[in-house]
N, C-alpha and C positions, 0 to 999 in steps of 0.2 A: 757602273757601280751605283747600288742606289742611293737616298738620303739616308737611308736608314743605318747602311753598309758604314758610311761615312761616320755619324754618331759613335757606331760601336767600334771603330778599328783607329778614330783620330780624334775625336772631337772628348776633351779632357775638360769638361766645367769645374769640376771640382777646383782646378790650378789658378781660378782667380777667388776662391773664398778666403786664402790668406790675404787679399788686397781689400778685402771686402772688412773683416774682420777686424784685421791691421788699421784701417780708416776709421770705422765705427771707436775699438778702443781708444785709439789715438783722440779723436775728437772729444770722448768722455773724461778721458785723463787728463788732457792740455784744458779742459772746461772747466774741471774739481781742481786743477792746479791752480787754475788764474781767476777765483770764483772771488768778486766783491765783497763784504762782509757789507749784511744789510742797513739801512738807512734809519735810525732809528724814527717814528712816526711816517715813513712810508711804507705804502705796501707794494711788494717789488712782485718777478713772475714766477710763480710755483715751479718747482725740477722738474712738470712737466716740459714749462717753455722753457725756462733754462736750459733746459738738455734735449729737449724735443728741438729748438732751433738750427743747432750746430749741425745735430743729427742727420736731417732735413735737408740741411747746403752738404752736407758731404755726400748723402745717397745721390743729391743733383750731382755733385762731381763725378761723381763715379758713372752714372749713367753717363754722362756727357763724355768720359772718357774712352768707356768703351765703346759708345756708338761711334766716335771718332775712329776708332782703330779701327772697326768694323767695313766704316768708309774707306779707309787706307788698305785693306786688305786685296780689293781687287788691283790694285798699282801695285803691290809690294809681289803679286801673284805673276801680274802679266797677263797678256791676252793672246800669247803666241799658241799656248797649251789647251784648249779649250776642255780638251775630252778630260784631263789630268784636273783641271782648278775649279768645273764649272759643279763635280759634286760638292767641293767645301764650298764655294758662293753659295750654291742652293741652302745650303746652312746658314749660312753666313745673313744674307738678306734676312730672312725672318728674323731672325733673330735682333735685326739692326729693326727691325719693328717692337718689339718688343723692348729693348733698351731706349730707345726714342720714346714710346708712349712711358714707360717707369719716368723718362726725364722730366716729362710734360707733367706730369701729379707730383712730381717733387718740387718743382719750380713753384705751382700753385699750395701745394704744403706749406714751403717755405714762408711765401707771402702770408697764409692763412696767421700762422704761429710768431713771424716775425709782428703783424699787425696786432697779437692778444699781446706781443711783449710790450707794445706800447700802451694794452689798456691793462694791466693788472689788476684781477678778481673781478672783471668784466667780460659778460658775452660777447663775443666779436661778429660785427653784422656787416650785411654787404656796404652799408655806407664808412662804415671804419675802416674797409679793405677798399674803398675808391680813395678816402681821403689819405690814405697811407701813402697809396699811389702816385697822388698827385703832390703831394707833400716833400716824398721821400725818394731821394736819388735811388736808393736800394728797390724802394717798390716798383720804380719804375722798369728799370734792372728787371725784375725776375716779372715782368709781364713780358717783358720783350721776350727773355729767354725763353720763356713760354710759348708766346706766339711761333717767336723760329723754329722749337723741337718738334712743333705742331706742323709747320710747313714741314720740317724735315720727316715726320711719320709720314705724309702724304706722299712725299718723293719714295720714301722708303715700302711704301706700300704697293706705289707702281712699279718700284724695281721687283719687288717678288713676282708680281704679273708680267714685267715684260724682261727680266732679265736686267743682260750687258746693255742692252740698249739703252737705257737710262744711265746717263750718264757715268761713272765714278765720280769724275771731277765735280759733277752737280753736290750733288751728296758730301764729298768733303768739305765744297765750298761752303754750305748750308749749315751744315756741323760746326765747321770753327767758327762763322759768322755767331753762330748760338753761343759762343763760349767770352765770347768779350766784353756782354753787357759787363756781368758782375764783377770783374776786376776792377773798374774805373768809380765804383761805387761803394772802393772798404776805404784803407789810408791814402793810397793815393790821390783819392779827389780833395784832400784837404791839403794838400800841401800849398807851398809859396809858391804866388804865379809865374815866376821868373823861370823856377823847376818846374813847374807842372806838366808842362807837356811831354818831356823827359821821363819822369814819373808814370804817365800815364802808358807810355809809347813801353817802357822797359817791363812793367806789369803785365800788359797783353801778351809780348812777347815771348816771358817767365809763363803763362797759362796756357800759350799756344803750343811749344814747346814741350812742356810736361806733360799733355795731355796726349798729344801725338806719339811722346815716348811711348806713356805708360798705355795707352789704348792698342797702338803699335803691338807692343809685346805680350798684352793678354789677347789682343783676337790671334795671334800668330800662336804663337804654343795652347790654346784653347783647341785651335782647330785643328793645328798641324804638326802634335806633339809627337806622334808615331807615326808621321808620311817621310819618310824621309828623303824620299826625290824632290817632295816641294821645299821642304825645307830646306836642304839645298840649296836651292833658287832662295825663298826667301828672307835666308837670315841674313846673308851678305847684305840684302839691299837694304832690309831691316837695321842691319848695323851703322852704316852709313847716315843712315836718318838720325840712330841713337847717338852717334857722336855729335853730330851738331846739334841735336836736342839738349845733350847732356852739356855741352859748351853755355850753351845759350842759357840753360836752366842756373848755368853757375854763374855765369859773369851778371844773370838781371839777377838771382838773389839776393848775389852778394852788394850788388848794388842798393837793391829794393829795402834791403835788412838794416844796413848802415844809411841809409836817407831818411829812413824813418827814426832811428836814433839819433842820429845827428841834429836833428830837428826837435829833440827833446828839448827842454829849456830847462836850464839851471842844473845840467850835468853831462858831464862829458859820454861822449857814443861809447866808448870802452868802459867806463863804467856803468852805465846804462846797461850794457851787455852783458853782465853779471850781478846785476844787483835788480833789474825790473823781471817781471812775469814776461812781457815780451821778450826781453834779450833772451832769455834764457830758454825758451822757447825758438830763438833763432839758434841756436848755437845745438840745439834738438833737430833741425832740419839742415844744419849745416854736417851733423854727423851723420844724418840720413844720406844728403849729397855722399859722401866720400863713402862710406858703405856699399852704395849704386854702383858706382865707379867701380867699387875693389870687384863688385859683382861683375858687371857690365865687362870687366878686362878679363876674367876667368871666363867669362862666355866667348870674348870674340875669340883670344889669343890658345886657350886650352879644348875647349870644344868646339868652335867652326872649323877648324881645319881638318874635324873628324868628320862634322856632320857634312863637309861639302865632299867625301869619298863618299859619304852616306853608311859611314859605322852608328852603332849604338854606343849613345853615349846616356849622360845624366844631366840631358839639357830641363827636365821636366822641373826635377827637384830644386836646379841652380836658379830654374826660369821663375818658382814658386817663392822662390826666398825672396829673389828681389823682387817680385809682386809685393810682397807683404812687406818691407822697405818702404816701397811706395806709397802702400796704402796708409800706412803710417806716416809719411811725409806728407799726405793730401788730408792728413786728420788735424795734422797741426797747422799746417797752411790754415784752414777753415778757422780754428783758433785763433790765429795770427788777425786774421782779419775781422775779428771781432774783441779782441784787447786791445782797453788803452797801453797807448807807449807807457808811462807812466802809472806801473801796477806793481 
């Protein structure tokens, strides 16, 4: 079968534009929600950086998510089958080029836009973008992430040339290493020392986890919406993963969501939770979690047991909803980590 064969008979891009979408509005709406009222005699950052910023860390997420799934797809595939998985790989690797280089100009985007939000109604020059750097736990953050998606194109570029041979696990390792700077550089890093490293430790985990779901699930039904012998194979093992993703996603949220309130001052976490931009904003990704879930249980429990006879079912549409769930819980996430508690 050729690449091409593979494109037209499995490979469904359109099935992550609702996550694409979903994240972009998310981000704009949670931004206009929780938007400061300006400073009188200051001059703050035009809607381009206001809304060019958020923007910006979300297209980085989303890249960094799917290149992750992309990475996880040859594990989730198997290497017993070569003749059956190595057309969707052949797809699959470029493509992990292309979502890796998108990640590497969003990471540097961001820095760019993040750097003008600190100079308002000023040109931003290379020396405002070192001192930011060097200054700013965040800037620092997104050169790192830069530098790794940049090692990771490089890895992902010799996989198209030499194949399986290159690793998987290289490539996974590479990816999630790129995904950790910028957690440790929103609220967690201001927390009480006592918590901190708790804090920091349940954050990563909350980012590792989500992105492995959600990259997980859009390279697998992107590629393998109409294979139905691979899918077979890989939605079982896929599920597996999404259960303890979706655990993990829940127990560090709910953790992550309530330490940051809790740490409010001069008002209690349950009211904080209903009266601040941020709470309310938790309580918008806390109904996305349970959403997931109602999704996630209609996939394993009503349609795997179909697709592993290898009937035709309506995994595309269910798989497309909760993409756009997601995408919307990584739009607000991005918000979250850019509102004070106290808003």
């Amino acid at each position: 079968m050729t690449r091409g064969a593979v494109r037209g008979r499995t490979a469904r891009p359109w099935l992550v534009t609702g996550l694409v979408v979903a994240a972009v509005v998310g981000v704009l709406a949670g931004t206009a929600a929780t938007a400061q009222p300006p400073v009188p005699g200051l001059v703050g950052p035009g809607p381009m950086i206001r809304y060019g910023v958020p923007v910006a860390r979300v297209l980085l997420d989303l890249a960094a998510l799917v290149t992750v799934g992309l990475s996880l797809l040859p594990k989730l595939l198997g290497f017993d089958r070569p003749a059956h998985t190595e057309p969707v790989l052949a797809v699959a690797r470029p493509a992990a080029v292309v979502t890796s280089a998108v990640w590497v100009v969003a990471a540097l985007a961001a820095l760019v836009l993040q750097t003008a939000e600190l100079h308002p109604g000023e040109p931003v020059t290379v020396g405002d973008v070192a001192g930011y750097v060097r200054r700013i736990g965040a800037g620092e953050g997104l050169v790192i992430v830069a530098a790794c998606a940049l090692a990771y194109l490089v890895v992902a570029v010799l996989a198209v040339r030499w194949g399986e041979t290159v690793p998987a696990e290289l490539r996974i390792v590479v990816a999630m290493f790129a995904v950790l700077p910028l957690p440790v550089t929103g609220h967690a890093a201001n927390t009480g020392v006592n918590l901190h490293d708790l804090s920091m430790i349940s954050m990563e985990l909350h980012v590792m986890a989500a992105v492995a779901w959600t990259g997980g699930l859009a390279a697998a039904v992107t590629l393998l919406a109409t294979n139905r012998g691979l899918l077979a194979d890989v939605l079982p093992r896929f599920s597996r993963l999404a259960t303890i993703a979706l655990a993990t996603v829940a127990v560090t949220g709910v953790f992550n969501g309530w330490f940051e309130l809790y740490l409010t001052p001069g008002i209690h976490w349950y009211t904080a939770l209903a009266t601040t931009g941020y709470g309310r904003l938790v309580l918008v990704k806390v109904a996305c979690l349970v959403t997931l879930a109602a999704l996630g249980a209609i996939i394993r429990y009503r349609l795997l047991p179909r697709i592993v006879r290898h009937e035709r079912t309506a995994l595309a549409g269910w798989a497309a909803t909760e993409l756009a769930v997601m995408g919307l819980a990584f739009g607000i996430a991005v918000v979250l980590t850019r509102t004070p508690v106290i808003s």
